[in-house]
C-alpha positions as CSV (number, residue, x, y, z in Angstrom):
1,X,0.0,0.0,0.0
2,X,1.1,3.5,-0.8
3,X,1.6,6.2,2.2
4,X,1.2,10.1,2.4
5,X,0.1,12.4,4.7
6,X,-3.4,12.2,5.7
7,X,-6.1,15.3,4.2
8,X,-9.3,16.2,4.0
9,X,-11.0,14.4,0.6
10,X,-13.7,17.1,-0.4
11,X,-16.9,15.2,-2.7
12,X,-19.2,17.8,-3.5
13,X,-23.0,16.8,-3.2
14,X,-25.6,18.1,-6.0
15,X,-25.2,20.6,-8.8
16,X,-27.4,18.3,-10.5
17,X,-28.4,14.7,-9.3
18,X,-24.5,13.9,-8.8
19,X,-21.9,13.8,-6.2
20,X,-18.7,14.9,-7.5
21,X,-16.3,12.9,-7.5
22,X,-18.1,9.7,-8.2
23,X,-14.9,7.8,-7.1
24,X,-12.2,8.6,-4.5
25,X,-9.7,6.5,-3.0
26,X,-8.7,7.3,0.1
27,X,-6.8,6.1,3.3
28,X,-7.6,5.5,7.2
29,X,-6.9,8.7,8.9
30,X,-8.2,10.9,6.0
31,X,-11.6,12.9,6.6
32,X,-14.2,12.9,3.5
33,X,-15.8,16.4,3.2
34,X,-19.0,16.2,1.5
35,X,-20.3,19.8,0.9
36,X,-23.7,20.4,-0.3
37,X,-24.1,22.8,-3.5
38,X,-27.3,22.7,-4.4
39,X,-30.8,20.5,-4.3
40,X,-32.5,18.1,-1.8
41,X,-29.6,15.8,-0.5
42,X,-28.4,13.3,2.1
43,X,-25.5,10.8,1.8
44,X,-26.3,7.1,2.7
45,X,-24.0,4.1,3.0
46,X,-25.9,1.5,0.7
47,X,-24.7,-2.4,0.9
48,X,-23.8,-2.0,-3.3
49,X,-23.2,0.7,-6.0
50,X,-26.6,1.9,-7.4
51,X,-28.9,0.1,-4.7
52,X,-31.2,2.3,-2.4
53,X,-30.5,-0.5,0.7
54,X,-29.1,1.6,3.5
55,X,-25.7,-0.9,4.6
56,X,-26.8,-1.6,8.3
57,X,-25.0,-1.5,10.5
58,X,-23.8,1.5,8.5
59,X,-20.2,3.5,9.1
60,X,-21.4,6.7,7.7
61,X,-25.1,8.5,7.2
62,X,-25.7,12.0,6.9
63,X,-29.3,11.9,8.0
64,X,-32.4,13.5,6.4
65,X,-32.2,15.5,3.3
66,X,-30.9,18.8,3.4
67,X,-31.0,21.6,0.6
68,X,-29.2,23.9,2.4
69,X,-26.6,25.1,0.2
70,X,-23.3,25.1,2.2
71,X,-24.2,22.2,4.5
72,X,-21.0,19.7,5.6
73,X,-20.9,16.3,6.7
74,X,-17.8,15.0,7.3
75,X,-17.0,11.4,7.7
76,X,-13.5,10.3,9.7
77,X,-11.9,7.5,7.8
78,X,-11.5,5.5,10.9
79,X,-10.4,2.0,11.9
80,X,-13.4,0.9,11.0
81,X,-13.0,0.9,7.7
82,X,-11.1,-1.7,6.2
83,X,-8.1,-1.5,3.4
84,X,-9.0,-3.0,0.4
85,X,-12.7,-2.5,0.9
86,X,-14.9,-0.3,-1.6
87,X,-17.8,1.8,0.4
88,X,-21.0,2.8,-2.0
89,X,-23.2,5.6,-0.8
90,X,-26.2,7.3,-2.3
91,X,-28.6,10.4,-2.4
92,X,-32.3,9.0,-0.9
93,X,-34.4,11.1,-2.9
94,X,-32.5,10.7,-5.9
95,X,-31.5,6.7,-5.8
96,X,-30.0,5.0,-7.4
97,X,-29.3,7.5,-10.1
98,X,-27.6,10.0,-8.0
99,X,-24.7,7.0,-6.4
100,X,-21.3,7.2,-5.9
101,X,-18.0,4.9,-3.9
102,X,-14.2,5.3,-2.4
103,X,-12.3,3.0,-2.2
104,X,-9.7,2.6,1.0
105,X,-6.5,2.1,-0.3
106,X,-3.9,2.0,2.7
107,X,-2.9,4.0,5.6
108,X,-2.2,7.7,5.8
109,X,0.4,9.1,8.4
110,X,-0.8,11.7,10.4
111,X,0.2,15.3,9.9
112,X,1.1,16.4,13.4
113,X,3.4,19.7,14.4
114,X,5.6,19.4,16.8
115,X,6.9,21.8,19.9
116,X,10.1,22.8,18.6
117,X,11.1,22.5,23.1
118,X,9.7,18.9,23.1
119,X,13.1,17.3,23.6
120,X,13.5,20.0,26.4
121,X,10.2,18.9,28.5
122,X,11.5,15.1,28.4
């Protein structure tokens, strides 16, 4: 698996029955940013690409539909998600037209800034 520091994966949600990307990868420790643009949307983990079954249990769901325009839901690639594995999501009112996936592709390293006086506190 490839490494890099980990970011903030931004998938815009509506401008049209779409999220956009359709496809990210991504690694555990990265955050997925979905940011609403326009319309009457949600984001639901599904148990396959273009089905309208929520996954249950599910890792990630933003709720009801929203068209406020601006709206964020953020979802912490965590532990619980597991390398390798490809995670398909939808839009409620708009299923299964308006679907999308990332993938999880390996492990990010964690961007942390450190106390230049560290080594003096130990």
């Amino acid at each position: 698996t490839s490494q890099r520091l980990c970011q903030v994966v931004t998938i815009n949600v509506g401008g049209g029955r779409v999220f956009t990307p359709t496809f990210v990868e991504v690694f555990v420790g990265d955050i997925i940013k979905f940011v609403w643009i326009s319309g009457n949307h949600n984001v639901a983990q599904t148990i396959e690409f273009g089905s309208c079954v929520h996954a249950d249990p599910s890792l990630f769901n933003s709720g009801s539909p929203t068209n406020v325009q601006g709206s964020v839901y953020e979802v912490p690639i965590n532990a619980s998600f597991i390398v390798g594995e490809t995670y398909n999501y939808t839009c409620d009112p708009h299923c299964p037209g308006m679907s999308a996936q990332f993938a999880v592709i390996g492990t990010c390293e964690a961007s942390v800034t450190r106390n230049p006086f560290e080594f003096l506190l130990s």
